[in-house]
C-alpha positions in Angstrom: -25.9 113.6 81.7 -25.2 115.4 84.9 -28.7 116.8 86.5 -28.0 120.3 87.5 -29.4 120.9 91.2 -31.5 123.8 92.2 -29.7 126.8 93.4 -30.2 129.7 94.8 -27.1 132.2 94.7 -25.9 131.1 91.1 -27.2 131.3 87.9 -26.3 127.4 86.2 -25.9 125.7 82.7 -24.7 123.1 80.7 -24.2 123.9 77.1 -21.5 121.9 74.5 -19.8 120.2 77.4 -19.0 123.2 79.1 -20.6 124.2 82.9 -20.7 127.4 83.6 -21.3 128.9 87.1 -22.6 132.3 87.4 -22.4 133.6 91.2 -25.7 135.7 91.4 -26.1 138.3 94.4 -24.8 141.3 92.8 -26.9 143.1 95.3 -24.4 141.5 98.1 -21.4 141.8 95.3 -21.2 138.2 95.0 -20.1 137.8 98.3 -19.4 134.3 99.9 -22.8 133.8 101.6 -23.4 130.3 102.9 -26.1 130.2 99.8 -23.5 130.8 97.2 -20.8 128.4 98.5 -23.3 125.8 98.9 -24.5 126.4 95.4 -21.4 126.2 94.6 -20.4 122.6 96.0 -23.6 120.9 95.5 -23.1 122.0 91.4 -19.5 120.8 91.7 -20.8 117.3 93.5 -23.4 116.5 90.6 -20.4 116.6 87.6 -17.2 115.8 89.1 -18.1 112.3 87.7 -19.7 113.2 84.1 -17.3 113.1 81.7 -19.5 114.7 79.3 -18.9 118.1 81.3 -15.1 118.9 79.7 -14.6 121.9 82.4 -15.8 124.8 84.4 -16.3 128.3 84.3 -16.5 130.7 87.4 -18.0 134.2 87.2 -20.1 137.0 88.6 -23.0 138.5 87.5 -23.8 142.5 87.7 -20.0 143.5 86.7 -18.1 141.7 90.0 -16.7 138.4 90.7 -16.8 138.1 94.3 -15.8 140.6 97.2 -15.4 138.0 99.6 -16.1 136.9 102.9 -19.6 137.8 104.2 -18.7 140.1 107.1 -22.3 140.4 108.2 -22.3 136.8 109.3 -18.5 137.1 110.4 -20.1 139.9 112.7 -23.6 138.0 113.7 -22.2 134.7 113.9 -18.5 134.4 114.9 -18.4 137.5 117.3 -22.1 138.3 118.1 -23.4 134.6 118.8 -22.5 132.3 121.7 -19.9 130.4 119.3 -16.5 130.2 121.0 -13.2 129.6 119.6 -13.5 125.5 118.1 -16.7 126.3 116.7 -15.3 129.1 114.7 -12.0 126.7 113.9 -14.3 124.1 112.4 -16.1 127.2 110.3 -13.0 127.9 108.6 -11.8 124.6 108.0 -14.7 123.9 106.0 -13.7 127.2 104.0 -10.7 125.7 103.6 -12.3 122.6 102.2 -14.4 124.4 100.0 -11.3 126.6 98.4 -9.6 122.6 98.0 -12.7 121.4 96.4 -11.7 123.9 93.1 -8.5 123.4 93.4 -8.2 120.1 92.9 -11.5 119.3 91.0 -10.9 116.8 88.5 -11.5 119.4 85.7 -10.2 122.5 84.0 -11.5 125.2 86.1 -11.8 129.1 84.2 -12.1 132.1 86.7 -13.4 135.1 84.8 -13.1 138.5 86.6 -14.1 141.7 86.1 -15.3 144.6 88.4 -13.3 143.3 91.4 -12.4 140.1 93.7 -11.9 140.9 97.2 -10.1 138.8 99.8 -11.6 135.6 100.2 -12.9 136.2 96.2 -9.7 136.9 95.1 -8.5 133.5 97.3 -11.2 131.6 95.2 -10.0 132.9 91.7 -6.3 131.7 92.8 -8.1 128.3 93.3 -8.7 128.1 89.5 -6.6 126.5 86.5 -6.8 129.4 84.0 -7.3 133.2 85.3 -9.1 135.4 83.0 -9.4 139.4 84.4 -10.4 142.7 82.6 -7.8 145.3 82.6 -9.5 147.5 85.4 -10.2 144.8 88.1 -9.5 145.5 91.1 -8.0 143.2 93.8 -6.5 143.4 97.3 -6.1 141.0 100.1 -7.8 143.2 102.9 -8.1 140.4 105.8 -5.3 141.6 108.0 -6.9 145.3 108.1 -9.9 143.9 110.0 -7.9 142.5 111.6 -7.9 139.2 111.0 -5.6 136.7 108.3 -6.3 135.2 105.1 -5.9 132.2 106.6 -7.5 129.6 104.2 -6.3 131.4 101.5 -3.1 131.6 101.9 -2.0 128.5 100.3 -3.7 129.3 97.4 -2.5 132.6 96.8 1.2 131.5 97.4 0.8 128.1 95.4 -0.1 131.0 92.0 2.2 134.1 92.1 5.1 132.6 94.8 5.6 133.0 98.4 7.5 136.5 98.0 4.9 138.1 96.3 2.2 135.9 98.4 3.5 137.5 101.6 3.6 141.1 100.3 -0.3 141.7 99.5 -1.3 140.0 102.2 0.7 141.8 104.9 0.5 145.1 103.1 -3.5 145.1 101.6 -1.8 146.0 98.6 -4.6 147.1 96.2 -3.5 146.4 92.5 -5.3 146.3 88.8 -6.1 143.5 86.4 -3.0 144.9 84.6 -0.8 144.4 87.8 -2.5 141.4 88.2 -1.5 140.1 84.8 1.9 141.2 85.6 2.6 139.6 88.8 1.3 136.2 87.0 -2.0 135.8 89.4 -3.8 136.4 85.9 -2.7 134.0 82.8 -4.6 136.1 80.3 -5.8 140.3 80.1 -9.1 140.9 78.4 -9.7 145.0 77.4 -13.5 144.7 78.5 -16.6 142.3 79.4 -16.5 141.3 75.4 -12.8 140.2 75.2 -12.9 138.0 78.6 -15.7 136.1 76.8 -13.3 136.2 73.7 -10.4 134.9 75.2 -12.5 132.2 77.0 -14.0 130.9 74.1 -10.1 130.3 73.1 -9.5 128.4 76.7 -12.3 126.0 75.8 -11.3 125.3 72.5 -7.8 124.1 73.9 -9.6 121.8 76.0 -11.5 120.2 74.1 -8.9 118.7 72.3 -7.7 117.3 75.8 -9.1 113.9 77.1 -11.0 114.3 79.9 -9.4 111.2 81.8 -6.0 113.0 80.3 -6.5 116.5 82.4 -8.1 114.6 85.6 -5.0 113.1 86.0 -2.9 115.3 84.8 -4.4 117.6 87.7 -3.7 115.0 90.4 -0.2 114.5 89.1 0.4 118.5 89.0 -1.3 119.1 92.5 0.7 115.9 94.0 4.5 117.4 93.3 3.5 120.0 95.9 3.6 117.3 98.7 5.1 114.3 97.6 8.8 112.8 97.9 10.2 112.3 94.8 10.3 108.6 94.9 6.3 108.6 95.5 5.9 111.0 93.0 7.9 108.5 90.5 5.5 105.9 91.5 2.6 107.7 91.5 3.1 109.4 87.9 4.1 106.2 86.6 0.3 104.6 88.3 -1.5 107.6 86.6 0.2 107.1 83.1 -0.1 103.0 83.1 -4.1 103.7 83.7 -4.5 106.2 80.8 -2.3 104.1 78.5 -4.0 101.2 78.9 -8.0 103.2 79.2 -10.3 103.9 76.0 -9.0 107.1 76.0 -5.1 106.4 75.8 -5.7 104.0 73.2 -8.3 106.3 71.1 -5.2 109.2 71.2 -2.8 106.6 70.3 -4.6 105.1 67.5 -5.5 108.5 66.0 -2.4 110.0 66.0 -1.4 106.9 64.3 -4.2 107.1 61.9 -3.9 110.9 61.0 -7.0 111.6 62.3 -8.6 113.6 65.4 -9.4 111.0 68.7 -13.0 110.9 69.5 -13.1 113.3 72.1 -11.9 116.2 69.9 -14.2 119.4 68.9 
């Protein structure tokens, strides 16, 4: 069983298979301090491989998810140190890693919002599977009126509501609700208040746990992989992914169940 590191920015748990990742600085609104994202990625590093963790939940703590990038240290240490123009390249790519890390983690990842999720926040909630918001979120993209882009968010804002849309609230700082954010499809599902997000999560992690978790890891990689591959790789490279699971415990537990008229092992 996956030992949970210490953190210092998140609140952290384990309980019935299910992680859940609190981001605690509501003092700084849950901005992306260097303490919270490497809270983030050293929790994320101790149970990618612990199958016994089914999937991930994201949220904030004090009634925000996250306003972003931490423009104190954009301030102090991109424009007020004696870092010049690779150093702050190399600074972002790592961002960029970090945002890639969720994405393509090799479990179901739940972003809960409420309050608000700003910018680089709102970037990280795109980053997720299943997007959960309260009716009166608020979001905006608000990068290009500071003057500078949402660069490593970009793709992950396009990849969940379309390049159209994409390019519209990020070249307008278009601020919107959770109800236009349901509507645009960033959100999957609209809770009325704190009570019904937990509600409607509870729902989410009943669905998968009657998944395998072998079943969704690859199912992620084969999802993620039709946004770069040729079609004849991606031919070959379903058809790797479905031999293994066919031929693992797993595939052979679901088989055999189904079979028996009975629920496979994994099933809550």
């Amino acid at each position: 069983m996956t030992t949970l590191p210490e953190t210092k920015a998140c609140k952290v748990n384990i309980e019935n298979e299910w992680l859940t990742i609190s981001f605690n600085q509501p003092e700084k609104r849950n901005a992306l301090t260097s303490e919270l994202t490497d809270d983030i990625k050293n929790i994320f590093d101790a149970a990618r491989d612990d199958l016994g963790v089914r999937g991930v939940t994201m949220r904030g703590e004090g009634g925000i998810f996250c306003a972003g990038g931490d423009l104190k240290m954009f301030k102090t240490g991109f424009q007020g140190g004696e870092q010049g123009m690779k150093d702050v390249e190399e600074a972002s790519a790592l961002t960029g890693a970090f945002f890639d890390m969720i994405n393509s983690y090799p479990k179901p990842v739940v972003m809960l919002a409420e309050g608000a999720a700003m910018a680089g926040g709102l970037g990280m909630l795109c980053a997720g599977d299943i997007v959960v918001v309260t009716e009166d979120c608020k979001f905006a993209l608000t990068e290009t009126t500071l003057g500078i882009p949402p660069a490593q968010i970009a793709p992950f804002v396009a990849q969940r509501i379309g390049l159209a849309k994409a390019r519209r609230i990020m070249l307008t700082a278009a601020r919107f609700t959770g109800k236009e954010a349901f509507e645009m499809g960033l959100a999957d599902f609209i809770a009325k208040d704190a009570n019904d997000l937990k509600n409607i999560e509870f729902d989410i992690i009943k669905g998968v746990m009657n998944c395998a978790p072998g079943a969704n890891a690859i199912t992620k990689e084969i999802v993620l992989a039709t946004r770069h591959l040729e079609r004849s790789e991606m031919i070959d490279f379903a058809a790797k992914g479905f031999a293994e699971r066919m031929l693992s415990d797993e595939g052979r537990e679901g088989i055999a169940s189904f079979i028996e008229k009975r629920k496979p092992k994994w099933s809550k």
